[in-house]
C-alpha beads as a LAMMPS data file, in Angstrom:
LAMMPS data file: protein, C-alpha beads

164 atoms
163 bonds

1 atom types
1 bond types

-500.0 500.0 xlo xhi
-500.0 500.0 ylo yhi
-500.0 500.0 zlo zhi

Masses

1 110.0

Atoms # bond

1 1 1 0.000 0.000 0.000
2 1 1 2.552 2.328 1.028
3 1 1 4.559 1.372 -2.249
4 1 1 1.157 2.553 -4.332
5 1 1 0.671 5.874 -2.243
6 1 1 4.641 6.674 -2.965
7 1 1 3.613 6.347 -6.900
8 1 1 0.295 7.921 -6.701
9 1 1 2.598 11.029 -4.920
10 1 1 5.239 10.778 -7.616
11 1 1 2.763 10.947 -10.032
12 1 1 1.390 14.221 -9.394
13 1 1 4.610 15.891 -8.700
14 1 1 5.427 15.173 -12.314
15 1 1 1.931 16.380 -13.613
16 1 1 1.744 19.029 -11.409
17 1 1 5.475 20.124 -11.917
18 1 1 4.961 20.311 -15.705
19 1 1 1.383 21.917 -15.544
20 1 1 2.921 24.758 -13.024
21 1 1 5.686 25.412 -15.571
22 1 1 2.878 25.401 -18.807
23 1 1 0.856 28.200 -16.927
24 1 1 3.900 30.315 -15.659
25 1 1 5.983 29.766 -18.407
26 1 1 5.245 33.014 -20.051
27 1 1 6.467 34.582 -17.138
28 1 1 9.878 33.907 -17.840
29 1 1 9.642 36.935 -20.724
30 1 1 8.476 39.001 -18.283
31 1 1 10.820 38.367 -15.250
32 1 1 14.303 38.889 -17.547
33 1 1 14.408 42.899 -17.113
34 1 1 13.675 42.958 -13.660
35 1 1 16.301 40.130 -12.583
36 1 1 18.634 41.900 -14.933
37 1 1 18.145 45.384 -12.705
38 1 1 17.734 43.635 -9.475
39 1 1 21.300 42.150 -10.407
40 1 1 22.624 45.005 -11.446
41 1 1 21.454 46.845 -8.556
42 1 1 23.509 44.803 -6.020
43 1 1 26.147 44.980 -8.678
44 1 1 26.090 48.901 -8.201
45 1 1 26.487 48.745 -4.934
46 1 1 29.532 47.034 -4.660
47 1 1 30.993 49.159 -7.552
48 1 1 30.836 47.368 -10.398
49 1 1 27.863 47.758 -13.119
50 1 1 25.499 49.346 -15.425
51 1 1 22.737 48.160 -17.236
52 1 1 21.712 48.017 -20.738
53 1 1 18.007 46.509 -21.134
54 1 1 18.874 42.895 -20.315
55 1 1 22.532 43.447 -20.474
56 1 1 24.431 43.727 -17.320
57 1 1 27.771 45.471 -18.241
58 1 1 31.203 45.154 -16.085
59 1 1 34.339 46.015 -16.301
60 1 1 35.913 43.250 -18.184
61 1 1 32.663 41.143 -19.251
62 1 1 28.780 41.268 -20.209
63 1 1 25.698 39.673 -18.836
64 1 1 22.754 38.723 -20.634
65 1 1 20.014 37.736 -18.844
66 1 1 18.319 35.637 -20.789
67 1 1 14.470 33.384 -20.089
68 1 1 16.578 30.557 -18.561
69 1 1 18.141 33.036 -15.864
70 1 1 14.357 33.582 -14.346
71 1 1 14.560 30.287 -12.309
72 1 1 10.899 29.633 -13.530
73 1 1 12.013 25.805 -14.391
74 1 1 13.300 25.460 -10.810
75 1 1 10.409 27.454 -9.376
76 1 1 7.583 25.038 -11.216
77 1 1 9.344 22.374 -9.919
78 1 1 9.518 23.331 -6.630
79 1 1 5.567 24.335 -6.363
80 1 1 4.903 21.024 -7.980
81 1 1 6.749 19.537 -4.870
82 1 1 4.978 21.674 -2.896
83 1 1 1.456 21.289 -4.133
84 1 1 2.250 17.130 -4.084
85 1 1 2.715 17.601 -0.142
86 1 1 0.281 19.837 0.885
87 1 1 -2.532 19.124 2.537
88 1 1 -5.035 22.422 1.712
89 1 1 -4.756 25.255 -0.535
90 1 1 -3.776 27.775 2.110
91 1 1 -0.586 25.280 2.708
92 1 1 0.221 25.230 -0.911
93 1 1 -0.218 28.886 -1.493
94 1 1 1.801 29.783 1.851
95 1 1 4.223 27.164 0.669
96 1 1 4.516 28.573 -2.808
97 1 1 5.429 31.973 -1.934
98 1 1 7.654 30.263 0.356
99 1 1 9.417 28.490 -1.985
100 1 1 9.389 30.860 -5.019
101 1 1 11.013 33.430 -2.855
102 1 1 13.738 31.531 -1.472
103 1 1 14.538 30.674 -5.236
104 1 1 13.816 34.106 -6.388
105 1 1 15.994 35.479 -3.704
106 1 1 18.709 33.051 -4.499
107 1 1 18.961 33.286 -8.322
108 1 1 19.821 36.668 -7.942
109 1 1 22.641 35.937 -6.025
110 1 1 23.802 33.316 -7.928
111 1 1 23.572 35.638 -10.704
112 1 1 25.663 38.306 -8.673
113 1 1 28.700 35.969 -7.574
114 1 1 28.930 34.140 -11.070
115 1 1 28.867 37.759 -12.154
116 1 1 31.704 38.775 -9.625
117 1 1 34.031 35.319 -9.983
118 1 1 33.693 35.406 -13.907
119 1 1 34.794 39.549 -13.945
120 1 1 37.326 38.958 -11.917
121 1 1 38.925 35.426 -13.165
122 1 1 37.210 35.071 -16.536
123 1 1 36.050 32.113 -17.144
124 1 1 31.919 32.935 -17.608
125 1 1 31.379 29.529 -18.911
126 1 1 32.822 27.865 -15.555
127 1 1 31.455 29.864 -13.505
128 1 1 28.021 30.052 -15.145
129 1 1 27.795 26.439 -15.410
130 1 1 29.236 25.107 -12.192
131 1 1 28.423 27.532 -9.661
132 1 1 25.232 28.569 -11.493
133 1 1 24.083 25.223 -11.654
134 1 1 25.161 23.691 -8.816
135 1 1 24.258 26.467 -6.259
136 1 1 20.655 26.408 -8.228
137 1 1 20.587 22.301 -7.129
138 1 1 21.750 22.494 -4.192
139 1 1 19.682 25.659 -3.155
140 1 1 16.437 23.534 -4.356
141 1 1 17.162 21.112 -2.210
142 1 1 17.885 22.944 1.070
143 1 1 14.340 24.830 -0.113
144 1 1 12.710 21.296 -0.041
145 1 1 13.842 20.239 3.362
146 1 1 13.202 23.740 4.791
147 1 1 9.991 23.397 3.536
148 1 1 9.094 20.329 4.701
149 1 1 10.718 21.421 8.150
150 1 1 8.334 23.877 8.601
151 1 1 5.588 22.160 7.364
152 1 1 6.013 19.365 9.973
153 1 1 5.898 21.944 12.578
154 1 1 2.874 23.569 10.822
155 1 1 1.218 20.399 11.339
156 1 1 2.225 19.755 14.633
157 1 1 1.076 22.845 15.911
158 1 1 -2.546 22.204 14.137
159 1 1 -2.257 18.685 15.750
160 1 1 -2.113 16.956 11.930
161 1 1 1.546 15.490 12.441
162 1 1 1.232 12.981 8.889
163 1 1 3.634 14.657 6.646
164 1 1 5.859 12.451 4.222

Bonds

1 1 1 2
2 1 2 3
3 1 3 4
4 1 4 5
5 1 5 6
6 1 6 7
7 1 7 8
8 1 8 9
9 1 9 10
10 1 10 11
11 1 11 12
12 1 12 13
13 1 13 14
14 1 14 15
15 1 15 16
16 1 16 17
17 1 17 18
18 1 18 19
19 1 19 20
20 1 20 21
21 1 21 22
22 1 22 23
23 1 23 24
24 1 24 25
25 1 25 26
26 1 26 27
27 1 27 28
28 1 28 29
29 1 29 30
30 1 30 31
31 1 31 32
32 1 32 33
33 1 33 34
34 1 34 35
35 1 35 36
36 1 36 37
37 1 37 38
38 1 38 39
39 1 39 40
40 1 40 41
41 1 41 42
42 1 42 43
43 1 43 44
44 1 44 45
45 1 45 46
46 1 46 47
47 1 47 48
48 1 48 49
49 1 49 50
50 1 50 51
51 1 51 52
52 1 52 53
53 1 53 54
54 1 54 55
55 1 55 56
56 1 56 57
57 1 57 58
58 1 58 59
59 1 59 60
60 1 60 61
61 1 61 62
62 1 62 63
63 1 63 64
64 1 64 65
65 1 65 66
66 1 66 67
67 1 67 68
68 1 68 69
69 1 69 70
70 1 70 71
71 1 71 72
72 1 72 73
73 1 73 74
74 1 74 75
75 1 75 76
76 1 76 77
77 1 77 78
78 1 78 79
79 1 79 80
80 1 80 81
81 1 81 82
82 1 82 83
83 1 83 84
84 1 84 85
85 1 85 86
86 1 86 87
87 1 87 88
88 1 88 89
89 1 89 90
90 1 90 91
91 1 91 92
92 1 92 93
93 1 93 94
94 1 94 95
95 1 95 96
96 1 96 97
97 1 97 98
98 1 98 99
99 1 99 100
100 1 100 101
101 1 101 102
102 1 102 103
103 1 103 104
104 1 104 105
105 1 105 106
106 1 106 107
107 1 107 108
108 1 108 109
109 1 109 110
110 1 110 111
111 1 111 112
112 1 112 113
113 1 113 114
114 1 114 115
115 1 115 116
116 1 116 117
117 1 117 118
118 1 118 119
119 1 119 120
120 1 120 121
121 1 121 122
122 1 122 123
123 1 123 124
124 1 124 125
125 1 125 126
126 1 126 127
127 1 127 128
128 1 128 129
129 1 129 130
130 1 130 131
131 1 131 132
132 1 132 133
133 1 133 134
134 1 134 135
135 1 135 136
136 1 136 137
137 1 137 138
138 1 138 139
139 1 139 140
140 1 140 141
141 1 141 142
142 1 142 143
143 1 143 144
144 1 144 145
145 1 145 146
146 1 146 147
147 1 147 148
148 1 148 149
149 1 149 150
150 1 150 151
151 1 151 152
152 1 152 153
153 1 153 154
154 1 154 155
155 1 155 156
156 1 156 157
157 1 157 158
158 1 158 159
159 1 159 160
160 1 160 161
161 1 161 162
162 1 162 163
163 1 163 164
């Protein structure tokens, strides 16, 4: 039984992880300006940018921010996860915004130290692929267990303590 309810959740993870990223996909045109100036912003603080559109400009490289720098793959993902485990709307809609912001948060700062690392040592493909990539995996994952982590105590406190 418990080998059928481990499919059954499975199952809509995948369906809901693909539906999510279907009906936010478009959002990814939307979100590349403001990631682009939110990364620049941070940028400028420290001393190093200016922005052009999409284009983050430093002193010895350029940055375009591009639909697959929005994290919306990773965030439909994540809100499938989320919406697999939850147990009401209100917990998948807290969860969401949850989630989405600690990716949101996080891709810009990925964006920011691949930005710094590649300006200062070259390299943009290095850095862009392996500390892009695997900070965006392993910042999933920490998102998933913090989730569930607070979820367990969500349900504890309402006196529901069956979470996966």
């Amino acid at each position: 039984m418990e080998k059928i309810n481990k499919s059954i959740l499975l199952l809509k993870f995948m369906v809901s992880s693909i539906s999510i990223y279907f009906i936010i996909m478009p959002l990814e045109s939307f979100l590349i300006y403001p990631i682009a100036y939110q990364s620049h912003f941070i940028l400028n603080l420290i001393g190093y940018s200016s922005l052009d559109g999409n284009l983050i400009n430093l002193s010895n490289i350029s940055i375009m921010i591009v639909k697959a720098c929005t994290s919306v793959t990773t965030i439909s993902i994540l809100l499938g996860f989320v919406f697999s485990v939850s147990k009401s709307i209100k917990e998948f809609i807290f969860g969401g915004i949850f989630c989405t912001g600690i990716i949101y948060t996080g891709n810009i700062i990925r964006i920011v130290i691949t930005s710094i690392l590649a300006n200062h040592f070259g390299m943009l493909s290095f850095f862009h692929d392996f500390v892009g990539y695997i900070s965006t995996l392993i910042l999933a994952v920490i998102t998933v267990f913090a989730w569930l982590k607070f979820q367990k105590q969500l349900h504890l406190k309402s006196g529901k303590d069956n979470v996966i």
